[in-house]
N, C-alpha and C positions, 0 to 999 in steps of 0.2 A: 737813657730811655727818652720815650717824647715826655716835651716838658706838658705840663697843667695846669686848668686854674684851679678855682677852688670848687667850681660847682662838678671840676673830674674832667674837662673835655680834653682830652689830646689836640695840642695847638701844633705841634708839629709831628711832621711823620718822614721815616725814610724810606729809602729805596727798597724792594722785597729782595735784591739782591744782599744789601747789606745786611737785613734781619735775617736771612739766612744765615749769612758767614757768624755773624754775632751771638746766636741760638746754639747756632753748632759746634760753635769757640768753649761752650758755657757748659754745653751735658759733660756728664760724666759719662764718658765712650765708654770705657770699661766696662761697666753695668751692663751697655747694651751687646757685648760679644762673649755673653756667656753659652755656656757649648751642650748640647746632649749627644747620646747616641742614639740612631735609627736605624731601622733595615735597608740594607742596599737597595734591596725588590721597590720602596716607596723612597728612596731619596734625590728623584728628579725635584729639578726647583731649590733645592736648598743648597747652602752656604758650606763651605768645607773651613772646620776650624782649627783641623792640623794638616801637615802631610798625609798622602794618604801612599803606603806603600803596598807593591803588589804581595802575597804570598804565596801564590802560584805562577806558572809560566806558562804558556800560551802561544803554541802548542808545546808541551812538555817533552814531545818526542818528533822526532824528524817525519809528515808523513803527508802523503798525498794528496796534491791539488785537482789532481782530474782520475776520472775512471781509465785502469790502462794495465798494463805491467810494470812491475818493479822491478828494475837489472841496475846492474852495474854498470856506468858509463862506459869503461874502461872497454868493457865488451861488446860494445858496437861500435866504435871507433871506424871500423874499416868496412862498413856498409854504406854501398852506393846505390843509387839509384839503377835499376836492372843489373846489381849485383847483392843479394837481400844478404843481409847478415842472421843464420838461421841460431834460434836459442829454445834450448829445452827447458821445459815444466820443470820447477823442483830442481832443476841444478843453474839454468843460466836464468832465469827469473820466475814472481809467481806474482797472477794475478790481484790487483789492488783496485779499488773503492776507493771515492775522493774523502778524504780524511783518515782513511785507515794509515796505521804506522809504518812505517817502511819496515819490511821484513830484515833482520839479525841471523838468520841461519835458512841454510845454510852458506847465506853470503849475506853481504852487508851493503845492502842496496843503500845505492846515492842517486837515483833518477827515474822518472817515471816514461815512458813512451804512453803517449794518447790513444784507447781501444781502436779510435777510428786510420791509427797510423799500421796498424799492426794484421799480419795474413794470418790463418792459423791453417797448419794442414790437419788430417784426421787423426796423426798421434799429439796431438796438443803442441806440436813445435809452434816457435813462434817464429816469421820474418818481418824483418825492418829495412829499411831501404834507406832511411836515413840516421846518422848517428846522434847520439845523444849526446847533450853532455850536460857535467857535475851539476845535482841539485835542478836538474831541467824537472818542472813541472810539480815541486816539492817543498813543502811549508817545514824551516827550518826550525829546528827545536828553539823557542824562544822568539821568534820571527816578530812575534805582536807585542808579548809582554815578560822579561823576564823577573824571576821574582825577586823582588828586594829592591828594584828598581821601584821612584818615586812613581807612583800612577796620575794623581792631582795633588797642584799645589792647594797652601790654604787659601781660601779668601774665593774658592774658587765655585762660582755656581753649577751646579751636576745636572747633566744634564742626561735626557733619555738616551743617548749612546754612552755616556759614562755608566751608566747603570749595567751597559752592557761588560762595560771593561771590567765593571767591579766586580762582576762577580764572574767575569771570566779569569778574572787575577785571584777569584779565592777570597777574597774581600766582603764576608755575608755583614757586618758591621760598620758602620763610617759615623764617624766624630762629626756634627755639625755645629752651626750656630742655631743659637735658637732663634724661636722668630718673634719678632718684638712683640710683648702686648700692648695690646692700644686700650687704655678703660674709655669709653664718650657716655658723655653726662647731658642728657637732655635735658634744657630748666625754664621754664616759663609756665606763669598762671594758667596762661589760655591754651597752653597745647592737650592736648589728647592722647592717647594713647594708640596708635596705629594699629593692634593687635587686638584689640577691639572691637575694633569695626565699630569705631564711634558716628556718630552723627552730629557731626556740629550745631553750636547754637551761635547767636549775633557774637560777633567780637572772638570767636575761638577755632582753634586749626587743628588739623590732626599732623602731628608730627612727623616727619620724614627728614629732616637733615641729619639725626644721627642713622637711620638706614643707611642714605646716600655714602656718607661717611665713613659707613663702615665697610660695605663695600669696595669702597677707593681702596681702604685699608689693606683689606684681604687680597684685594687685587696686586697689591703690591708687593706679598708676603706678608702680612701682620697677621697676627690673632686681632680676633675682636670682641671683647667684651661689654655689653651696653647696659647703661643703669636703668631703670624704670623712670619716665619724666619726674624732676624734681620740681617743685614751685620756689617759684622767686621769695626763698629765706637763706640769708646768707649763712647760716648754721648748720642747713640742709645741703645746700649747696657743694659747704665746706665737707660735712661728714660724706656724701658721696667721693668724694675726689679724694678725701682719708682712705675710703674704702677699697678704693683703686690703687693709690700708690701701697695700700697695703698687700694688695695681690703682685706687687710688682711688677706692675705696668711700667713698661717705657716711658709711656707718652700717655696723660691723662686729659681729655679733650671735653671741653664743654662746649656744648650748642648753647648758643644767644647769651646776651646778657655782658657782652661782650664791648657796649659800646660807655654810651657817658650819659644813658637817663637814669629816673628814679629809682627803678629796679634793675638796674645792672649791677652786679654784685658780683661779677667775677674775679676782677680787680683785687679789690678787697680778700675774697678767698684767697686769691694766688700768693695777696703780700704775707698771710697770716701763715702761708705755708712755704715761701720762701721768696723768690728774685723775682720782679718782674724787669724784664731787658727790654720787650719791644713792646707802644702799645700805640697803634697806628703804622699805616705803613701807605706808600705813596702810592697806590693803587686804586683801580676804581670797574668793578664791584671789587671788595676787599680789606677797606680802608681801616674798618674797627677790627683789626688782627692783632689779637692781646699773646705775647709769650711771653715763659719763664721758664725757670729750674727749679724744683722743690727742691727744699737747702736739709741742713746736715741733721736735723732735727727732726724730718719729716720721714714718714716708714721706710720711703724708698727716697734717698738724697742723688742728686744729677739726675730724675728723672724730668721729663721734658711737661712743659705744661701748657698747654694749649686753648686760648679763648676765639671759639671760632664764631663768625657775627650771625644775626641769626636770619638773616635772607639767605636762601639757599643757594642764588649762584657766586654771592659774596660770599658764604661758607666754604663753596666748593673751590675758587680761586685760593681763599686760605690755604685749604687743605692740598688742591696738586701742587701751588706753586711755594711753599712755604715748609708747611709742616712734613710733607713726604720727604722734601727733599734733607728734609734733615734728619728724619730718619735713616733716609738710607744711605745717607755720608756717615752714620754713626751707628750704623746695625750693618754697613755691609750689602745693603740691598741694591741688586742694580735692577735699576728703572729702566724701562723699555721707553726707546725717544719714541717720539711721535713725529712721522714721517709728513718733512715742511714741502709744502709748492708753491709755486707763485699765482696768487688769484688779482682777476680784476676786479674790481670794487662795482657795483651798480649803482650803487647809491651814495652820495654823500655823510660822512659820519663827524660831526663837532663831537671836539674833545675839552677837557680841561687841562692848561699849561699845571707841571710840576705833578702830576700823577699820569701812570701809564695805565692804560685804559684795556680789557681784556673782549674785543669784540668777537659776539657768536655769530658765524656765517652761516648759510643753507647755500651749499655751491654744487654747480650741477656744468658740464662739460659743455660750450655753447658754440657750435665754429671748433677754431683753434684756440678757445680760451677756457683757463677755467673761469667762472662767475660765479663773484659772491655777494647774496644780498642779506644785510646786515637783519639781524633779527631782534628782536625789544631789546631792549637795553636795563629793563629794569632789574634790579637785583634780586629781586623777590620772585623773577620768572623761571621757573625751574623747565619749562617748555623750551627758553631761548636752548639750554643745552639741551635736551632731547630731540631737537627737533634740528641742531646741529649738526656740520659735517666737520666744520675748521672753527679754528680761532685763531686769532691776529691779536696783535699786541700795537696799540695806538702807543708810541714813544711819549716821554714825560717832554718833552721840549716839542711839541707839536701842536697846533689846534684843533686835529681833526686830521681826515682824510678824504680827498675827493672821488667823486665820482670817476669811473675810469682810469683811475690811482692803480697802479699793480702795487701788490703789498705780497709779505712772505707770510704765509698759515700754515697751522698746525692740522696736518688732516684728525679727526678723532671715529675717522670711516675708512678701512681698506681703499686704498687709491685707486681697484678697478671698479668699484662701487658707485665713483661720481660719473663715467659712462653708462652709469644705469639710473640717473635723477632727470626730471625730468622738472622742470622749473616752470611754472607756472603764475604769473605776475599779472595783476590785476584786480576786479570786482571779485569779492568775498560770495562762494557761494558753498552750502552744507553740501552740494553736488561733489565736489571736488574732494570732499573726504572721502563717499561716497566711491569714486571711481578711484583715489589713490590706495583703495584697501582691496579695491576688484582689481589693476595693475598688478598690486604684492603679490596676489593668488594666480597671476599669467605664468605661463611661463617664461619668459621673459625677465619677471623679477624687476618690472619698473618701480623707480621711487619718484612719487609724485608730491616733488614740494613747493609750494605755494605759497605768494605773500602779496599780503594783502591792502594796494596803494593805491585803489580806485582803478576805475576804468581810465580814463585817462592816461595815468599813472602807468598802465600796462603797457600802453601804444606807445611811450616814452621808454620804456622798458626795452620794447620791440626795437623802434628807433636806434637804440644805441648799440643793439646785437647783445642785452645781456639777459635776454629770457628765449625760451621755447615755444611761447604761446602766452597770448595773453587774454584775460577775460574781460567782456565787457558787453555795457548792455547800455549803451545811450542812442535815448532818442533823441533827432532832431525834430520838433514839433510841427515844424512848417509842411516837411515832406510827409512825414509819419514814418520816416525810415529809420531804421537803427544800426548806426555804428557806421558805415561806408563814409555818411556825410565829416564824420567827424576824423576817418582815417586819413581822409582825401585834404582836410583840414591841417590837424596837425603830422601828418607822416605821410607826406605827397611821394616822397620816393619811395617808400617800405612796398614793395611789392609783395602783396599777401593771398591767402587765401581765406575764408570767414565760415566757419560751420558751427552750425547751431547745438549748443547745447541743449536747451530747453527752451518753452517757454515758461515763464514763471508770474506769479501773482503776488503784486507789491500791497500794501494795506498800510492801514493804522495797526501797530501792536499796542493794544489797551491792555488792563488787568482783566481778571478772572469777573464778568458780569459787568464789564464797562464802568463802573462806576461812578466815572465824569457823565457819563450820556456823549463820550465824543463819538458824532457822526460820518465829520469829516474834515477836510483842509482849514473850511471855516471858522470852528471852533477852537484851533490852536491859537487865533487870537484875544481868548479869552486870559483872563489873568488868572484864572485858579487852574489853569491846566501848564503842566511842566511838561516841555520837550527835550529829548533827546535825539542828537542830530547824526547823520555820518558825514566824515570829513570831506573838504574840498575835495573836487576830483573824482568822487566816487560817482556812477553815476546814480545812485537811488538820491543824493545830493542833488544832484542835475535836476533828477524826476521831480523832487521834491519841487524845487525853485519855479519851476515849472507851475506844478499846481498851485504856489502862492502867487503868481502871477496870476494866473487864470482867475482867482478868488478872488483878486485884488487888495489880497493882506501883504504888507510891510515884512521884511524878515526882521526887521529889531522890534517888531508888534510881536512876536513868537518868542513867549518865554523859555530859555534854553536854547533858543537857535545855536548859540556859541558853544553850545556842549557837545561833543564829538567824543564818535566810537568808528573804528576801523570796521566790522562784522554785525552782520547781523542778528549775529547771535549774543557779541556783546549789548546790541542795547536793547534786548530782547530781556538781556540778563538784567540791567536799568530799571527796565517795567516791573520784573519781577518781585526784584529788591526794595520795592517802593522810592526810586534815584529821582524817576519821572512816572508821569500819567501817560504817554505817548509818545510811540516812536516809528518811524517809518521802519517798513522792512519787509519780509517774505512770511508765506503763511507757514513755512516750514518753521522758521524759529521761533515764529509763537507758539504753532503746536509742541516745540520740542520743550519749552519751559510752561507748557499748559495755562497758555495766554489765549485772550481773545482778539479778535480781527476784525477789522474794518475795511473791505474790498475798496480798493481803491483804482488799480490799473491792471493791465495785462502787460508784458511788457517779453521783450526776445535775447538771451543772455547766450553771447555765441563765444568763440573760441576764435582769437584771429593768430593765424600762422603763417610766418613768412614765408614765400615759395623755395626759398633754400632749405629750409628746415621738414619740406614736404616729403623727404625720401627715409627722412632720420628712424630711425627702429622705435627709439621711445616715444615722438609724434605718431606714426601707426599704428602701434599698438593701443594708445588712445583713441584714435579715431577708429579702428576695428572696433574697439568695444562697445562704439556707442550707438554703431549698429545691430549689435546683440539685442535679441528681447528681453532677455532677463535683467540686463539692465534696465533699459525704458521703465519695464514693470518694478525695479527697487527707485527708480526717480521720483514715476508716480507716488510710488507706496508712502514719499516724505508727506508728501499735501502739497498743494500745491504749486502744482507744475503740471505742464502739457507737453508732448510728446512726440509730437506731428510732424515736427520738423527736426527731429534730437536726429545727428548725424549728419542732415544733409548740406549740401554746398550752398551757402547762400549768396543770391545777387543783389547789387543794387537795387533798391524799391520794391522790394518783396515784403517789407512791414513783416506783418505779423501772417502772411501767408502768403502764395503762389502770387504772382501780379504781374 
């Protein structure tokens, strides 16, 4: 196992390749391939844990593939075309239905002729024109299934045409494996109870990694059984995870507690209850991945024991790339791959040597490429995966990935799905949710994903061919125009087109009754007032700069200038939280966290599209909608925003209106 010190930290870790072989070396497989019986009628999906043989045969009797007559080959042998071979009712053959049995008396029919091959005159003779022969157009006795014959081997997963076979074989019963039980133990002080519907207070969460978890589980085949959150007591801890190997769970799983502070305590459980094999693993989100076996002493011995970290996208790396798989090397479960392509990278991604790194993309079909722009990186972001299409694997012996890098992803979205994204790169606006939730409801079925790297940031985006559109809203002061001057700047060759989203209304976000008295740009260089800023690039950045120009305040005189948030709505969330006293931004996200505002500017937030991209289905379908009124009218309805120009082509020097 990794070694330690004394205050518990794992100093080293291995590869998630090795702690799998390692884990799975260690269960007791046995355990996990214990068998029931089931109805054939519900046994898609599951495991066959013996042979399984037919007891019927299928078809049991010699009989009819098509609608027609049944004769004897024998006796039409010598019919030619304008020489018909004539056969009576009742002696030379008798009409059949496709699956009826072939008639036994009073002849013992071997062949069927086709209704549409056959004359009849008005005593029911039949003519044929062409001859038959043996078993023509006839399902032979045993043809699909004879009985006694194996039907599925073991080990074997059944599938919805097995279901068919089974019970066309007579087969109303089948022996399976059973399906692991997974017990997850949720433990920490500050969690909540999700079932609740709790409302958090400072310092506490409502719980969702063992949901997430369980899930995975179920998806995979597992049962799921979840404990009610434990708190951080290692006695409690222990007695839940007693209480799970006592139900005889496979795999006994604890959320958090996982890693090497005060209150992690899983460790300890685990050693009190048997092996601990892996604690660390050279991954990144994932690194505090605690496993063992509970040993021979324990209710259930060789069951698998599982400390998963308690950030939920470090939990969920655990969990697909770890613990499932060891499941289902040791229960029989096969895992559905996830279907790899080749993506280009947008962005630059730094790594750390000696851990391989699990990057979430949003990739969306741009040109002839797919594009992937890397999404938070934080472990605790459980949005980086929902709001995912792929994931990529940054190699342990790399420092990163560059921009424009083609890399191999795992799609975790239908592969005709990413012809239906529609990537949007640039300034952060509530608009844009706004319109990718009116897209979902088209018919069309656009997926509008968006990230969020300043205005600038967009036109660099655009630049390189790895976005659809990009948003932005910078003015150049001199002119009063927005956005051309700075395309013409940096993206002299990007040939585009510019349509106006809105216009929008930038402010001071104060608290609820201002309670600085900030009036305006002025007063940020006061020292009792705390700013919150957006990053380089963006343009309410730019805007800002701008106004401390104008004022003639310093940006190191502005306490917090150095503090940055990507969204408006994060430092909206700043203000609320009591982080800062003030922060630039749109009237919309102060209203949405019931902040107050400070008018400051008017400003024109467009949409710039390169002229290749102007024919695309997913770019017009956005730009149809934004000539709809009902949109305009759900724009306006945020606060905030003007309307005037929402849709239209914009030109050079048209500022904030016709010109």
């Amino acid at each position: 196992m990794a070694s330690r010190d004394r205050a518990g930290i794992y100093l080293e870790t291995i590869p998630v390749e090795e702690a799998v072989a390692k884990v799975a070396a260690s269960i007791d497989r046995a355990s996990f391939l214990a068998s029931e019986i089931v109805d054939s009628r519900a046994a898609a999906g599951r495991i066959t844990a013996v042979p399984v043989t037919a007891v019927l045969s299928s078809p049991n009797v010699h009989c009819a593939a098509m609608d027609g007559i049944a004769v004897v080959a024998g006796s039409t042998f010598k019919a030619r075309e304008g020489r018909p071979v004539r056969l009576a009712k009742g002696v030379d053959y008798l009409p059949v239905n496709t699956g009826h049995p072939l008639p036994r008396n009073p002849f013992r029919a071997d062949a069927v002729v086709m209704v549409e091959h056959v004359r009849f005159d008005d005593d029911e003779n039949a003519f044929i024109e062409s001859p038959a022969f043996p078993w023509q157009h006839v399902r032979r006795m045993g043809e699909d299934i004879i009985a006694t014959d194996m039907l599925l081997p073991r080990n074997h997963r059944i599938t919805a045409y097995d279901v068919g076979a089974l019970l066309g074989a007579g087969v109303w019963e089948v022996e399976v494996r059973k399906k692991p039980l997974v017990y997850i133990v949720p433990t920490g002080d500050e969690v909540l109870e999700a079932a609740k519907r709790p409302k958090p207070g400072p310092g506490q969460v409502v719980e969702s990694n063992s949901y997430v978890l369980a899930a995975l589980a179920e998806e995979a085949g597992c049962v799921v059984e979840r404990a009610a959150p434990v708190k951080d007591d290692p006695d409690a801890i222990r007695r839940e995870v007693e209480n799970g190997l006592k139900q005889a769970a496979s795999a006994v799983i604890v959320c958090a507690g996982s890693s090497a502070g005060t209150k992690d305590f899983t460790r300890q459980v685990f050693e009190s209850l048997g092996d601990v094999l892996v604690h660390g693993v050279a991954a990144m989100p994932g690194k505090p991945a605690l496993l063992g076996v509970a040993g021979a002493e324990s209710p259930r011995p060789g069951a698998l024991l599982a400390g998963a970290p308690g950030y939920p996208v470090s939990a969920i790396v655990v969990m697909e790339e770890i613990i499932l798989p060891v499941l289902a090397e040791a229960a029989r479960i096969e895992r559905k791959p996830r279907h790899e392509i080749p993506i280009t990278l947008a962005r630059r991604s730094p790594s750390k040597l000696g851990l391989v790194e699990y990057l979430r993309l949003s990739v969306g079909h741009v040109g002839d490429r797919n594009v992937g722009i890397p999404l938070s990186r934080g472990a605790g972001n459980i949005t980086s995966m929902s709001r995912a299409q792929a994931i990529t694997r940054i190699p342990r012996d790399r420092e990163g990935v560059e921009a424009g890098e083609e890399v191999a992803a795992e799609l975790l979205v239908p592969r005709d799905m990413l012809d239906r994204i529609l990537l949007v790169v640039g300034s952060h606006d509530a608009t844009l949710d706004l319109l990718a939730d009116a897209l979902m409801g088209g018919a069309e079925g656009v997926v509008l994903a968006s990230s969020h790297v300043g205005s600038l940031g967009g036109l660099q985006a655009l630049k390189s061919g790895h976005a659809h559109l990009a948003g932005c809203h910078l003015l150049e002061p001199e002119s009063g125009d927005f956005n051309f001057p700075f395309i013409k700047r940096y993206t002299p060759d990007l040939e585009c087109a510019v349509f106006n989203l809105a216009i929008r209304h930038q402010g001071l976000i104060v608290a609820p009754g201002n309670p600085k008295g900030i009036e305006s740009v002025a007063d940020l260089a006061r020292a009792d007032v705390r700013y919150v800023n957006r990053q380089r690039g963006a343009g309410t950045r730019i805007l800002f700069d701008y106004e401390l120009e104008r004022a003639g305040i310093e940006p190191a005189s502005v306490n917090g200038y150095g503090k940055e948030e990507v969204t408006h709505t994060a430092v909206a969330l700043n203000v609320a939280a009591g982080e800062a006293d003030c922060g630039l931004g749109i009237l919309a996200a102060a209203r949405a966290l019931e902040l107050d505002f400070v008018p400051l500017a008017r400003e024109r937030y467009d949409l710039v599209v390169p002229n290749a991209l102007l024919a695309d289905s997913r770019v017009e379908a956005l730009l149809t909608m934004l000539g709809q009124p009902q949109i305009k009218a759900a724009i306006e309805a945020q606060g905030g925003y003007e309307t005037t120009l929402t849709g239209q082509r914009m030109q050079p020097g048209m500022g904030l209106g016709v010109g």
